[in-house]
C-alpha positions in Angstrom: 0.0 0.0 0.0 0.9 3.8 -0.3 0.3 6.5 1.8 -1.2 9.5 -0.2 -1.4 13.0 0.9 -3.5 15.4 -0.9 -5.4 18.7 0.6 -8.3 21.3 0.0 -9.4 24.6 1.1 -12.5 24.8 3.5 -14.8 28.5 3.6 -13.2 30.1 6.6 -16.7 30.7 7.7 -17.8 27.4 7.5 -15.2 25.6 9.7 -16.7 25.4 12.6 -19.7 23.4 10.6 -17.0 21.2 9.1 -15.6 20.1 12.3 -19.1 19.1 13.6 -19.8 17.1 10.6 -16.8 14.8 10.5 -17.2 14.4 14.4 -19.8 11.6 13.7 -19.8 10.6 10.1 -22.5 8.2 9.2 -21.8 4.5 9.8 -22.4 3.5 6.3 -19.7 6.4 5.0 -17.1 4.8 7.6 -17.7 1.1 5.9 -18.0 2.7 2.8 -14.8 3.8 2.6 -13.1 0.8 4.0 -14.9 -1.4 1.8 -13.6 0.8 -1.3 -9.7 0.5 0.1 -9.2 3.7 2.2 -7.1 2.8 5.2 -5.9 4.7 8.0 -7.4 7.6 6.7 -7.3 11.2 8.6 -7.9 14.8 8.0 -6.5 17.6 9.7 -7.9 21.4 9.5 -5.8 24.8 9.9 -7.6 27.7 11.0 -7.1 29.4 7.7 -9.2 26.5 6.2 -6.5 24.4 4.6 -7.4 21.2 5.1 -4.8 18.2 4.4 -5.9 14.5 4.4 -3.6 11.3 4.6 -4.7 7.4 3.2 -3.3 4.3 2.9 -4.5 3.0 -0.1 -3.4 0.2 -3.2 -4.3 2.7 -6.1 -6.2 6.1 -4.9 -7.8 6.3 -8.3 -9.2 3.1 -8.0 -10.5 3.6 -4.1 -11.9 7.1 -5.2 -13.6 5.6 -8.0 -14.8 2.7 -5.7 -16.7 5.5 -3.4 -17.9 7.3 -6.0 -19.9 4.1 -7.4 -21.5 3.7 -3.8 -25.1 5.7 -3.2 -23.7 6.8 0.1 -20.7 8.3 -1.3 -23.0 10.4 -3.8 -25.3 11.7 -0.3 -22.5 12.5 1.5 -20.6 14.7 -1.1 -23.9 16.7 -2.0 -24.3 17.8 1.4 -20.0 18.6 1.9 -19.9 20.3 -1.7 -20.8 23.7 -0.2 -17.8 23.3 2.3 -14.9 23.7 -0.5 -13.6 27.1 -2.1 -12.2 25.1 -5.0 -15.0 21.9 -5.4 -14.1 18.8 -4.1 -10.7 18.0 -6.1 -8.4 17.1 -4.2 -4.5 18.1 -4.9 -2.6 15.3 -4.4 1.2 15.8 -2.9 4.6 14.0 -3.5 6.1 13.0 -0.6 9.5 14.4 -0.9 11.2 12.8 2.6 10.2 9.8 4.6 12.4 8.5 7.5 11.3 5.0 7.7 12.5 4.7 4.0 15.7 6.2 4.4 16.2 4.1 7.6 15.7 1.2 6.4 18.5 2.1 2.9 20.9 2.6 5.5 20.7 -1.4 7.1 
């Protein structure tokens, strides 16, 4: 598996909102998106609204596709859409340094 990074940009005004919502996502989003390969996935939210997620995943464009084929997925991003300055695109990051990796060169 690989770890993908990717962020967005939440409204400023609407951060508050988007905290309360992904307090308690719905049950069926949670096995939704295990069932479609998303592992040990988390999202963190600066003030300023950027907000940068993290996955473990075989192939993110297959486990994004995967959700977007599922009726929950297609409930759950109609009511978030409003959230995003950009849409719902996500802009995915290299990784440019990882310790574990350069650790384990050295043995």
């Amino acid at each position: 598996m690989r770890r993908y990074c990717f962020t967005l940009q939440v409204k400023p005004e609407l951060l508050e909102e988007y905290r309360r919502r992904h307090a308690h996502v719905w049950p069926e989003m949670l096995v939704a998106l295990r069932g479609a390969g998303w592992h040990e996935y988390q999202l963190f939210l600066r003030d300023d609204g950027l907000l940068v997620g993290t996955l473990l995943a075989d192939d993110l464009a297959a486990a994004q596709a995967a959700m977007d084929a599922t009726e929950v997925s297609a409930r759950w991003e109609a009511q978030m859409a409003q959230f995003f300055i950009h849409g719902r695109r996500l802009v995915v990051l290299d990784e440019v340094f990882n310790l574990e990796h350069q650790l384990g060169a050295l043995q």
